[in-house]
Every structure is written in C-alpha cells, then in structure tokens.
PDBQT receptor file of N, H, CA, C and O in Angstrom, charges set to zero:
ATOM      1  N   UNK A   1     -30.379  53.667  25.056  1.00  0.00    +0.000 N 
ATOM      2  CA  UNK A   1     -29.076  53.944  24.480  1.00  0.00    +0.000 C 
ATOM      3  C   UNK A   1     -29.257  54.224  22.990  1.00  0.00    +0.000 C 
ATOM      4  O   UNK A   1     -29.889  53.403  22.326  1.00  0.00    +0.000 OA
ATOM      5  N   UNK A   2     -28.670  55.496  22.316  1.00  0.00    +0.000 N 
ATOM      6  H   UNK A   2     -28.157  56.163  22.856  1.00  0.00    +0.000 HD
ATOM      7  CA  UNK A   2     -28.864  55.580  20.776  1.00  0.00    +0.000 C 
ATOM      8  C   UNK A   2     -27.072  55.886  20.613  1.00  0.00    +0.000 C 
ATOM      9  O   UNK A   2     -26.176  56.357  21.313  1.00  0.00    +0.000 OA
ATOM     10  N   UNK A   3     -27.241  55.237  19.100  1.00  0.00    +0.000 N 
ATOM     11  H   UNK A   3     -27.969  54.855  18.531  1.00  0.00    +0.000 HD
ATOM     12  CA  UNK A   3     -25.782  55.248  18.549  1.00  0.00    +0.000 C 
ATOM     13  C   UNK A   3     -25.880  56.002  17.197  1.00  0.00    +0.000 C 
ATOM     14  O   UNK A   3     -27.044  56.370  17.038  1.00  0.00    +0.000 OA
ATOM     15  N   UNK A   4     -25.444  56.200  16.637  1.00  0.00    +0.000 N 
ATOM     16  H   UNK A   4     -24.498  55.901  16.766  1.00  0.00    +0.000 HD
ATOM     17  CA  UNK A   4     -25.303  57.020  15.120  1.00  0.00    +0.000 C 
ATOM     18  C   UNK A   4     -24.965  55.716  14.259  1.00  0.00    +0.000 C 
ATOM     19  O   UNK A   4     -24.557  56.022  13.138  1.00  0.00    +0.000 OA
ATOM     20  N   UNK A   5     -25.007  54.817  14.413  1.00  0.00    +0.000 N 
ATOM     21  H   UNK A   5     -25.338  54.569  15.323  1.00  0.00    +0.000 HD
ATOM     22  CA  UNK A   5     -24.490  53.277  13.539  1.00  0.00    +0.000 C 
ATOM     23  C   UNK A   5     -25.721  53.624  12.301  1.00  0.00    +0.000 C 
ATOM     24  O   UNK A   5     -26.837  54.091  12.531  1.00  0.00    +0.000 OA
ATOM     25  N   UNK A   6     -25.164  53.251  10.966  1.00  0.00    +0.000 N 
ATOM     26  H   UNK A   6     -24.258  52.871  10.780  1.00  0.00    +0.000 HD
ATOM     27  CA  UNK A   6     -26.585  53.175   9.995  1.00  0.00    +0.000 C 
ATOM     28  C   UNK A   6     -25.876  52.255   9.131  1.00  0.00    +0.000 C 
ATOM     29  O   UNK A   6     -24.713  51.897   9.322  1.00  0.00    +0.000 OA
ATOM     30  N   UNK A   7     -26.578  51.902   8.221  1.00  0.00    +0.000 N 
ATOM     31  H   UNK A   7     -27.523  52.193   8.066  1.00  0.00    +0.000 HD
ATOM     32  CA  UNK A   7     -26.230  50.445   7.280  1.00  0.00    +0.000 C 
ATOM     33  C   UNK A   7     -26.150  51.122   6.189  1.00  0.00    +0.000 C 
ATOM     34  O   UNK A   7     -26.989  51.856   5.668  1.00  0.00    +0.000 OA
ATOM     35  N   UNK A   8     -24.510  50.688   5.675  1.00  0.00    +0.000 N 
ATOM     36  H   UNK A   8     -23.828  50.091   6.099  1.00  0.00    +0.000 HD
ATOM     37  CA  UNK A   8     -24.145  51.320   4.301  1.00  0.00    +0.000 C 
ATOM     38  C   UNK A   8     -25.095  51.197   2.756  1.00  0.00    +0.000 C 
ATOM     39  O   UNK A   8     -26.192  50.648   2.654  1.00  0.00    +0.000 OA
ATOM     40  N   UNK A   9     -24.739  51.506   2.247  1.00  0.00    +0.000 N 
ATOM     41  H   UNK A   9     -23.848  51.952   2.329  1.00  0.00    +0.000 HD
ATOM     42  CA  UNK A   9     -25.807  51.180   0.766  1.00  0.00    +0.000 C 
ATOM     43  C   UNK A   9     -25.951  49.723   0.596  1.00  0.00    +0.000 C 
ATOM     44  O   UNK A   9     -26.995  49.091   0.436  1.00  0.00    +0.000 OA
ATOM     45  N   UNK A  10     -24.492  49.198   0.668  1.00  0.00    +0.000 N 
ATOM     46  H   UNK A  10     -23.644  49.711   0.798  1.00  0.00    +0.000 HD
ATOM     47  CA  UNK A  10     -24.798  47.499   0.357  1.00  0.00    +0.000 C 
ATOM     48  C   UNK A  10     -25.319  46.747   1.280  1.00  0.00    +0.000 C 
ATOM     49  O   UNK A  10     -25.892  45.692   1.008  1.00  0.00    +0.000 OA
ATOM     50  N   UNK A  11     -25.174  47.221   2.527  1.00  0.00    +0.000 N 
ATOM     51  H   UNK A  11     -24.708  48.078   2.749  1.00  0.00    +0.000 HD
ATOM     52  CA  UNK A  11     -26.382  46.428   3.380  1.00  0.00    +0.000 C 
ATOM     53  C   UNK A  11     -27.589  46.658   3.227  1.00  0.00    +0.000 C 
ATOM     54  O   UNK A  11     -28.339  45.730   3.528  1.00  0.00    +0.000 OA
ATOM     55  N   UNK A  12     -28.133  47.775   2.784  1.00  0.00    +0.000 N 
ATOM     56  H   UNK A  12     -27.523  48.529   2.540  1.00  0.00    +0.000 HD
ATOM     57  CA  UNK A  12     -29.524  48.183   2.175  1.00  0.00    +0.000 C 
ATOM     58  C   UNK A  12     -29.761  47.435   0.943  1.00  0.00    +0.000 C 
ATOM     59  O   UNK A  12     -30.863  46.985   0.631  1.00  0.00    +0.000 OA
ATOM     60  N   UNK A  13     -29.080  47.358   0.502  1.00  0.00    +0.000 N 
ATOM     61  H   UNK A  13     -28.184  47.723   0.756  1.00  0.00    +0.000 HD
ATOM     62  CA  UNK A  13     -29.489  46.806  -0.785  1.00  0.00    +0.000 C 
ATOM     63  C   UNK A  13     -29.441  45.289  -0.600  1.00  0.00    +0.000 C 
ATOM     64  O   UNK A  13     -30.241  44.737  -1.356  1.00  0.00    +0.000 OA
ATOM     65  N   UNK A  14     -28.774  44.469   0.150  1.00  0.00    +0.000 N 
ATOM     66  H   UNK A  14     -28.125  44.917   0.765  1.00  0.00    +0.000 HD
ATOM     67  CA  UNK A  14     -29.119  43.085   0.859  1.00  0.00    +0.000 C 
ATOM     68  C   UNK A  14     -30.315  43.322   1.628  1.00  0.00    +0.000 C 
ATOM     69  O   UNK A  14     -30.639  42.209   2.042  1.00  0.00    +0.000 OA
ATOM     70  N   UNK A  15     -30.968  43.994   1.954  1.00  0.00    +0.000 N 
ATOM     71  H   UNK A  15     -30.704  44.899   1.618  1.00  0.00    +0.000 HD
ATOM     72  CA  UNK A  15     -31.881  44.106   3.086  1.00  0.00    +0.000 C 
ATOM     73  C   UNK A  15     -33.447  43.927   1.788  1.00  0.00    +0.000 C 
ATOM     74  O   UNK A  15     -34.630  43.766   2.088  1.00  0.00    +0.000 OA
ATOM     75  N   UNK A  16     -32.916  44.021   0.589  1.00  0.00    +0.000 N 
ATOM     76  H   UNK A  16     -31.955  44.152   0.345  1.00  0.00    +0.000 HD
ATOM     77  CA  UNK A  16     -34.179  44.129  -0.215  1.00  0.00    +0.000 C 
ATOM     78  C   UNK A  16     -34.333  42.964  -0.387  1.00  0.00    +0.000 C 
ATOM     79  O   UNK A  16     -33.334  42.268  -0.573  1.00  0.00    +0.000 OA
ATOM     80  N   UNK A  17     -35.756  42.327  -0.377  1.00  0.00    +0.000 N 
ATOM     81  H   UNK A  17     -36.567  42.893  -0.226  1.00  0.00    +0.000 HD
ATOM     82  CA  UNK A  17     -36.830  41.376  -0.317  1.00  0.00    +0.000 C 
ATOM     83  C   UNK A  17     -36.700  40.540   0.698  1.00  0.00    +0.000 C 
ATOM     84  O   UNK A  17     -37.151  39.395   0.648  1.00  0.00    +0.000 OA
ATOM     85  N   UNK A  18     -35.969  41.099   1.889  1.00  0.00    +0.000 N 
ATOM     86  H   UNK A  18     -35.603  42.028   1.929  1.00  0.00    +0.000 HD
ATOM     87  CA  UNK A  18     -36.393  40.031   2.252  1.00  0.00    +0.000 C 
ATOM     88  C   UNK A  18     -37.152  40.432   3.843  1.00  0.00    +0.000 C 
ATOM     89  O   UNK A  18     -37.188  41.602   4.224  1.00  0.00    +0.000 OA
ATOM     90  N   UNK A  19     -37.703  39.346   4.633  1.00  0.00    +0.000 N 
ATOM     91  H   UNK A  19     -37.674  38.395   4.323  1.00  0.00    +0.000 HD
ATOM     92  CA  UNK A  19     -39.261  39.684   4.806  1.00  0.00    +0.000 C 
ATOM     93  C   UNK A  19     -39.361  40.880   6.234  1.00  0.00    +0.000 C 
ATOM     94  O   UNK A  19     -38.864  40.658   7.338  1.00  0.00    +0.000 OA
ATOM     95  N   UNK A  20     -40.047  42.007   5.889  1.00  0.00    +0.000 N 
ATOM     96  H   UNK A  20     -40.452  42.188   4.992  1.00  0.00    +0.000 HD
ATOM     97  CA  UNK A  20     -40.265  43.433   6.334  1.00  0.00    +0.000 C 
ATOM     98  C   UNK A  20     -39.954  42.915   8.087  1.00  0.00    +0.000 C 
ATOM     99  O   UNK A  20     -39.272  43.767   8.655  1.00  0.00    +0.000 OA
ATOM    100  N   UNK A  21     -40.091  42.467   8.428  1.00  0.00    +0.000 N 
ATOM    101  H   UNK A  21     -40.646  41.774   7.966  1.00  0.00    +0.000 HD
ATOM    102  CA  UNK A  21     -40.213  41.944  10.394  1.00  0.00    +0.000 C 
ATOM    103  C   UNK A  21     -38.875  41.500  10.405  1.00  0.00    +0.000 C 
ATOM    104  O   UNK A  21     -38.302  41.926  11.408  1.00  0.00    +0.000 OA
ATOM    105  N   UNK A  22     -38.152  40.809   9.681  1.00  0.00    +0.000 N 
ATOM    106  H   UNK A  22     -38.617  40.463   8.867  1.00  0.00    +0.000 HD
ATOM    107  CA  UNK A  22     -36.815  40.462   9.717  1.00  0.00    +0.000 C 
ATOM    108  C   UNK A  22     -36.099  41.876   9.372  1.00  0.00    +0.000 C 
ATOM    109  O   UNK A  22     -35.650  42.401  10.391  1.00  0.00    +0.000 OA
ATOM    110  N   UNK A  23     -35.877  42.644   8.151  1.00  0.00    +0.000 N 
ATOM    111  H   UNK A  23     -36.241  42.218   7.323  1.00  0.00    +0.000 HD
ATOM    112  CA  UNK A  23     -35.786  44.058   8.543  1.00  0.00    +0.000 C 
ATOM    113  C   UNK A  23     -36.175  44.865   9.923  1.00  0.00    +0.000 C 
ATOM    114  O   UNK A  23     -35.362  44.984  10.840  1.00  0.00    +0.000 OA
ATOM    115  N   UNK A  24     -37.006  45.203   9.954  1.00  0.00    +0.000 N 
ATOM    116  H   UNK A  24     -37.667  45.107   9.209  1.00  0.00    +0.000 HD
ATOM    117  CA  UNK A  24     -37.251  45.690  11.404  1.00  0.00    +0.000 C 
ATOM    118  C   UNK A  24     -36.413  45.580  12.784  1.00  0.00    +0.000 C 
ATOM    119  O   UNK A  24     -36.254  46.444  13.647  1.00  0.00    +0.000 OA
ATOM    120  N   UNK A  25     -35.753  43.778  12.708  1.00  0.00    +0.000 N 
ATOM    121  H   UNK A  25     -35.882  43.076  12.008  1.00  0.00    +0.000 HD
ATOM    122  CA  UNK A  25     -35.645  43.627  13.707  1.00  0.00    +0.000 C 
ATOM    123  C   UNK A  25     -33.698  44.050  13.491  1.00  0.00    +0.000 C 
ATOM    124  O   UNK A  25     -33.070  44.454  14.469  1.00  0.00    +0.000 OA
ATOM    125  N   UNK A  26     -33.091  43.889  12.277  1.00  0.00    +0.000 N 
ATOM    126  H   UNK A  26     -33.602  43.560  11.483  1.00  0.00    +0.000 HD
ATOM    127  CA  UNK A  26     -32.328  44.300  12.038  1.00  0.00    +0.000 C 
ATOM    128  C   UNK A  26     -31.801  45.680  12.525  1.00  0.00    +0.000 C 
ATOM    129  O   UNK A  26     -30.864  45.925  13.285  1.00  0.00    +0.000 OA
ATOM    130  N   UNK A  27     -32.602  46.459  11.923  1.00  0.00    +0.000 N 
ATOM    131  H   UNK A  27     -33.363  46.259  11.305  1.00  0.00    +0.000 HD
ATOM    132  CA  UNK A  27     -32.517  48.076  12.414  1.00  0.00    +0.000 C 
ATOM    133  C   UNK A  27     -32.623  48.230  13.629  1.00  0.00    +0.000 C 
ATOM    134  O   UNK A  27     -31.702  48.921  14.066  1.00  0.00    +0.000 OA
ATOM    135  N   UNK A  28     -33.271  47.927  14.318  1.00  0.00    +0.000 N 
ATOM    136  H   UNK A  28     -34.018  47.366  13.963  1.00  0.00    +0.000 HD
ATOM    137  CA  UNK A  28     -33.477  47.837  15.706  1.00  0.00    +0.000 C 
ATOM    138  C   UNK A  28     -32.219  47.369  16.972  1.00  0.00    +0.000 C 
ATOM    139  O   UNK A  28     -31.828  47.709  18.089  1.00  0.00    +0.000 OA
ATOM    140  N   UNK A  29     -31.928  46.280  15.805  1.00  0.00    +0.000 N 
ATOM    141  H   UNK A  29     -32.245  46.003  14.898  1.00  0.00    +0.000 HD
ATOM    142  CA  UNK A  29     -30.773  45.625  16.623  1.00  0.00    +0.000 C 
ATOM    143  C   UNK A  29     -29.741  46.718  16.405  1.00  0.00    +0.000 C 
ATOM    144  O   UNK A  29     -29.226  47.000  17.487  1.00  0.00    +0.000 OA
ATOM    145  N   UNK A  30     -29.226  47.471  15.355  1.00  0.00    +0.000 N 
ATOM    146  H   UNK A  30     -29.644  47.243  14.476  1.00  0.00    +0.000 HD
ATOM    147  CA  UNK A  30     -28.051  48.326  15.151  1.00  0.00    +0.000 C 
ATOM    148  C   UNK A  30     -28.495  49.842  15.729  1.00  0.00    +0.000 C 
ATOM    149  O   UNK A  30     -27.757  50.795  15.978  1.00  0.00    +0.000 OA
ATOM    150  N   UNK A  31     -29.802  49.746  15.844  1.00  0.00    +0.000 N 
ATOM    151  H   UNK A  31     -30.401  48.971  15.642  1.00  0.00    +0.000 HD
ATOM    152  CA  UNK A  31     -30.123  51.057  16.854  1.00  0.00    +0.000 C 
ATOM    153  C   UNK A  31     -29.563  51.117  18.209  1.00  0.00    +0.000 C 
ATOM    154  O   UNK A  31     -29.099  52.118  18.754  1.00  0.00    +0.000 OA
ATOM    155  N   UNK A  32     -29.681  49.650  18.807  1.00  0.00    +0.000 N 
ATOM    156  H   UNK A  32     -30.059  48.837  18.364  1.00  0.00    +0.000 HD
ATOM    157  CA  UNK A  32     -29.163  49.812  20.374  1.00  0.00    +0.000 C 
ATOM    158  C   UNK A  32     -27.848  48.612  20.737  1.00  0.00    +0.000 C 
ATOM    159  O   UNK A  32     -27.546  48.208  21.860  1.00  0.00    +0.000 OA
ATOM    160  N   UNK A  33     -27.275  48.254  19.547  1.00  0.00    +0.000 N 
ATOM    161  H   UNK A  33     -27.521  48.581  18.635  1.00  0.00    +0.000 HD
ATOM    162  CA  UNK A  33     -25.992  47.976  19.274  1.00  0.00    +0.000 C 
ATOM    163  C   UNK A  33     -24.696  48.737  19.933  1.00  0.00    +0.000 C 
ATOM    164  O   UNK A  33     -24.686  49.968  19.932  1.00  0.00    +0.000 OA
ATOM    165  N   UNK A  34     -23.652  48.032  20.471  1.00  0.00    +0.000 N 
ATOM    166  H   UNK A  34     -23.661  47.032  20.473  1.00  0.00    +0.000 HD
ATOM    167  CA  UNK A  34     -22.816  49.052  20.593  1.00  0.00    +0.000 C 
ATOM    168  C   UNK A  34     -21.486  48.744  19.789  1.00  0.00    +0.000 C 
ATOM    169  O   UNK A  34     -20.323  49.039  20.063  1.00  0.00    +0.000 OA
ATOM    170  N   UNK A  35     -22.003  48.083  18.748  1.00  0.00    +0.000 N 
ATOM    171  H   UNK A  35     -22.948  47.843  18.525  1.00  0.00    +0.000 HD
ATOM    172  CA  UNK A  35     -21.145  47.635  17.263  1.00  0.00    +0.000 C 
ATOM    173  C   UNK A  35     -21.514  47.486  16.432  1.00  0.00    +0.000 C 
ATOM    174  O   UNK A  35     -22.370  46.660  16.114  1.00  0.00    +0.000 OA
ATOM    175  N   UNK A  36     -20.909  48.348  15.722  1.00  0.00    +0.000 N 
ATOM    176  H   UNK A  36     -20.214  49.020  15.980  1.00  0.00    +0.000 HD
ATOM    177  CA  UNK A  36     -21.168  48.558  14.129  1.00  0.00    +0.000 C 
ATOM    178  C   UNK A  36     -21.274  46.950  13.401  1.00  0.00    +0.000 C 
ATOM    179  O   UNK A  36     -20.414  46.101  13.634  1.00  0.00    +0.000 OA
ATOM    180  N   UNK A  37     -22.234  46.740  12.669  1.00  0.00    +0.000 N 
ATOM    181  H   UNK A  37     -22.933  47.430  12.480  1.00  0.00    +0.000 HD
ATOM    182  CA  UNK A  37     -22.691  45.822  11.580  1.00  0.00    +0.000 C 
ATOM    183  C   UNK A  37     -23.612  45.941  10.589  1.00  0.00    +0.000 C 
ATOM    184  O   UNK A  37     -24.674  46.560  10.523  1.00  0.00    +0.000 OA
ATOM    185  N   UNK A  38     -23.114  45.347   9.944  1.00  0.00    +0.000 N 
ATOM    186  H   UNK A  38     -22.251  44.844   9.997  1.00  0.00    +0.000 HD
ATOM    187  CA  UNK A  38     -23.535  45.257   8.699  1.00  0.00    +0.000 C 
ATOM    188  C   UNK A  38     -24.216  44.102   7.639  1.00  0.00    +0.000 C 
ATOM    189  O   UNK A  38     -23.448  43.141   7.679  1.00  0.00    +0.000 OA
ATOM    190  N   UNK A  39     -25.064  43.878   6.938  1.00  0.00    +0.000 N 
ATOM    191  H   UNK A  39     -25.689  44.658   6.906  1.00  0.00    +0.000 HD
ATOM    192  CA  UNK A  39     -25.619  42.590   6.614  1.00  0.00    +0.000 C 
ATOM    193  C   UNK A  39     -24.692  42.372   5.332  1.00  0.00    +0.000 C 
ATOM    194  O   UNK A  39     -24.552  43.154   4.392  1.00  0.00    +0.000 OA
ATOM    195  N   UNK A  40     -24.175  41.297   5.491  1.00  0.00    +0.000 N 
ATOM    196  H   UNK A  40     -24.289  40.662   6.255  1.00  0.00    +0.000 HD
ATOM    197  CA  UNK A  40     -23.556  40.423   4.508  1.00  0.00    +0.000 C 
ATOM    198  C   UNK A  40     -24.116  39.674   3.228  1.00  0.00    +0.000 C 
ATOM    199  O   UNK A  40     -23.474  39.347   2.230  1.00  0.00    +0.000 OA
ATOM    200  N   UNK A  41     -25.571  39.464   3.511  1.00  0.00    +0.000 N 
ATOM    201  H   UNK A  41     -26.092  39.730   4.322  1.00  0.00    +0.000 HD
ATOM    202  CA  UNK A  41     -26.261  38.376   2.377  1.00  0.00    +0.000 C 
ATOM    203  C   UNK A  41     -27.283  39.156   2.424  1.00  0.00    +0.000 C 
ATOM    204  O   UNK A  41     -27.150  40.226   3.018  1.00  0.00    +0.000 OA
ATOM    205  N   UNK A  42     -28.198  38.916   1.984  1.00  0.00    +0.000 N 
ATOM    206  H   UNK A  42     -28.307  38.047   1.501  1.00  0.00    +0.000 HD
ATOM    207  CA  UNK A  42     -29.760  38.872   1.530  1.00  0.00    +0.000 C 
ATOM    208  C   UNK A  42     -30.641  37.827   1.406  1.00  0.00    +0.000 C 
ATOM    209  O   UNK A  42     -30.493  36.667   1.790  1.00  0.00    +0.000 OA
ATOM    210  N   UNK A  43     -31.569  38.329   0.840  1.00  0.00    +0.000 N 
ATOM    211  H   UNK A  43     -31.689  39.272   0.528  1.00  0.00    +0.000 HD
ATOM    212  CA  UNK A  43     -32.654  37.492   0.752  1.00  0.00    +0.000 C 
ATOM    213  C   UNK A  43     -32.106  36.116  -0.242  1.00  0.00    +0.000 C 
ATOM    214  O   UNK A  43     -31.202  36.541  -0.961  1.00  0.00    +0.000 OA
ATOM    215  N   UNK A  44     -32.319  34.864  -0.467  1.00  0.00    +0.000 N 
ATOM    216  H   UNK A  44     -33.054  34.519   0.116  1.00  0.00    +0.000 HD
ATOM    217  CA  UNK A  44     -32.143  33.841  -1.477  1.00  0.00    +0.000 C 
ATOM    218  C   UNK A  44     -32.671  33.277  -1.809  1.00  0.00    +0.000 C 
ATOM    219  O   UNK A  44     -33.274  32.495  -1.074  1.00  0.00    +0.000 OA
ATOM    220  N   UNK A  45     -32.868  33.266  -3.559  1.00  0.00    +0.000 N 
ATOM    221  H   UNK A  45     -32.378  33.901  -4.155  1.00  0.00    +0.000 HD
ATOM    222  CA  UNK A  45     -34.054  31.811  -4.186  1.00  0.00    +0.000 C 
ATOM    223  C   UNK A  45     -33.887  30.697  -3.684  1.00  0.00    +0.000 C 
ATOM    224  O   UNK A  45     -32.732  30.285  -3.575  1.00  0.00    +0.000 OA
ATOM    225  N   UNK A  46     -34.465  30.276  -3.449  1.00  0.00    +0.000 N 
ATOM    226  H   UNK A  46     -35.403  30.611  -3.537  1.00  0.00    +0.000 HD
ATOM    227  CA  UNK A  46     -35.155  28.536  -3.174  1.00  0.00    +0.000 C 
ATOM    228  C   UNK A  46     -33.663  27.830  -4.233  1.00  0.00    +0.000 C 
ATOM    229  O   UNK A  46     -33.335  28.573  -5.157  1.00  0.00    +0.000 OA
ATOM    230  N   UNK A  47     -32.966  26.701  -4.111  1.00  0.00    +0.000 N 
ATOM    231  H   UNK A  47     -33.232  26.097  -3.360  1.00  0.00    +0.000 HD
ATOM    232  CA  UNK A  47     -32.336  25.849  -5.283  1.00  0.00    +0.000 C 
ATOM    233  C   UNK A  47     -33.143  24.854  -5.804  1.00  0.00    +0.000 C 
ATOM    234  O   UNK A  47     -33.841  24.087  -5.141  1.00  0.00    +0.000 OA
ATOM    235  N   UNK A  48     -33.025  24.885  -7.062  1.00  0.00    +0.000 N 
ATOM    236  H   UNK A  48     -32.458  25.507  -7.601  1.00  0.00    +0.000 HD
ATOM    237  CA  UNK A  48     -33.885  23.866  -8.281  1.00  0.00    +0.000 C 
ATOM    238  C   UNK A  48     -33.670  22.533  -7.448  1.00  0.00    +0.000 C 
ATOM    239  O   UNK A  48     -32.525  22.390  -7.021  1.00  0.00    +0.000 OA
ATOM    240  N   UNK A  49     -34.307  21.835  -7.239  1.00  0.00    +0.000 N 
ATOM    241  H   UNK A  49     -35.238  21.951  -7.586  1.00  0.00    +0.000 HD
ATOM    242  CA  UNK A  49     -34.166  20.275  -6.982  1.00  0.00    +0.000 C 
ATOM    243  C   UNK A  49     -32.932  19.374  -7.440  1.00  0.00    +0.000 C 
ATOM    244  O   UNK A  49     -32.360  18.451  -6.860  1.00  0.00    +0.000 OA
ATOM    245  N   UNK A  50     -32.706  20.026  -8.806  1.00  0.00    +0.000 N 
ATOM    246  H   UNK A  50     -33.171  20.776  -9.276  1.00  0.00    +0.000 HD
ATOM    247  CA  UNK A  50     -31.436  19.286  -9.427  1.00  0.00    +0.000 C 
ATOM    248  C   UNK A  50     -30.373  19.772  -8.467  1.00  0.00    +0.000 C 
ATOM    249  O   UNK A  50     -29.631  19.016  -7.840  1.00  0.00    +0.000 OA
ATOM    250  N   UNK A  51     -30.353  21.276  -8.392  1.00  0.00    +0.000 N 
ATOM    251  H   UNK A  51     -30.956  21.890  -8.901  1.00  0.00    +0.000 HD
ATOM    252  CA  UNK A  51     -29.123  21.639  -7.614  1.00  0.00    +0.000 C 
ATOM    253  C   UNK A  51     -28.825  20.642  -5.932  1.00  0.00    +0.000 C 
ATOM    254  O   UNK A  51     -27.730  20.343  -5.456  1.00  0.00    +0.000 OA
ATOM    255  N   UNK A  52     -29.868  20.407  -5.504  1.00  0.00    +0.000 N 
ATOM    256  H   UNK A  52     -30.757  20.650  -5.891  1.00  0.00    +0.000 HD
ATOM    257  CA  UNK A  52     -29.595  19.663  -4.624  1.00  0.00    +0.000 C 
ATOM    258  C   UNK A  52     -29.563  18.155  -4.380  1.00  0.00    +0.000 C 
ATOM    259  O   UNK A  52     -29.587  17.585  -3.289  1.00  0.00    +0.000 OA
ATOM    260  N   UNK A  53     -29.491  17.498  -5.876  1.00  0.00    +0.000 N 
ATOM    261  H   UNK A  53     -29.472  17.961  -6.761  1.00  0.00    +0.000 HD
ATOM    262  CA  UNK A  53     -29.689  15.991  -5.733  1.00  0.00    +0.000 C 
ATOM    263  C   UNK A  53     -31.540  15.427  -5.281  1.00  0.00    +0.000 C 
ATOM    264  O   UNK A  53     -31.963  14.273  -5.204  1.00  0.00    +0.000 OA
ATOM    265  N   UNK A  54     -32.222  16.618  -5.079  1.00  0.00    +0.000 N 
ATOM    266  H   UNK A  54     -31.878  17.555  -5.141  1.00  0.00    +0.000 HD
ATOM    267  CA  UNK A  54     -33.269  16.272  -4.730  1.00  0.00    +0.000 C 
ATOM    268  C   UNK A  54     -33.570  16.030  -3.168  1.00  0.00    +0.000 C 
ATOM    269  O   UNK A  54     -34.585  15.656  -2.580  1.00  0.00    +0.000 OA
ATOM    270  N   UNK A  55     -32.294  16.387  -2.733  1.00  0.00    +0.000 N 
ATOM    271  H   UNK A  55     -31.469  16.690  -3.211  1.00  0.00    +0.000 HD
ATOM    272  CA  UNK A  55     -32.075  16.709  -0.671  1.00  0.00    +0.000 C 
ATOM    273  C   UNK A  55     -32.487  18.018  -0.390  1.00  0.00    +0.000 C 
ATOM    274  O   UNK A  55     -32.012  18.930  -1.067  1.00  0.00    +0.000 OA
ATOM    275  N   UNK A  56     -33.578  18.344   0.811  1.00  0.00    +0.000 N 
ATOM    276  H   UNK A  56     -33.965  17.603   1.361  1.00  0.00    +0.000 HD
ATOM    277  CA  UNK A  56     -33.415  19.586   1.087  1.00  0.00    +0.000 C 
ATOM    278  C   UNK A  56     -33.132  19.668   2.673  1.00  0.00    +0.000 C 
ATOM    279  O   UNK A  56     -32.937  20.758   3.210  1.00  0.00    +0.000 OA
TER     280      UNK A  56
C-alpha cells in the first residue's frame, strides 16, 4: 500500500538528532499509514540532576 502522506517541515525539523533507526522507522510507518501524522517532539537533553531533585 503507498500513500502520498510526507512530514511537514516541523516534523522534519523534530526528526533532527534524534537516533537515524528511530527515523527510519518513522517514515516507514507514514509510508504504509493510512493516517496522516506528524511528529510532535524531538529529540531531548538529558535534565541536570538539580532539575530532578536528583530522581531519575
């Protein structure tokens, strides 16, 4: 099954750094999708220790 679905600029641009096989599987998934989506977040730094009370 192929669809014409492609990921707008801002999902491309969430799609940067983060890790190439997780991409892949993304595209893949909206290749044989039969609904349009789009990535919401991206990749994220690690939080400083302080930020978390020192809980991870």
């Amino acid at each position: 099954m192929s669809n014409t679905f492609k990921f707008s600029s801002r999902s491309e641009k969430n799609l940067q750094g983060v890790n190439p096989d997780l991409v892949k599987v993304t595209r893949r998934a909206l290749e044989i999708s039969e609904v349009d989506f789009g990535i919401t977040e991206g990749f994220a730094q690690p939080l400083p220790p302080e930020a978390t009370c020192g809980h991870r």
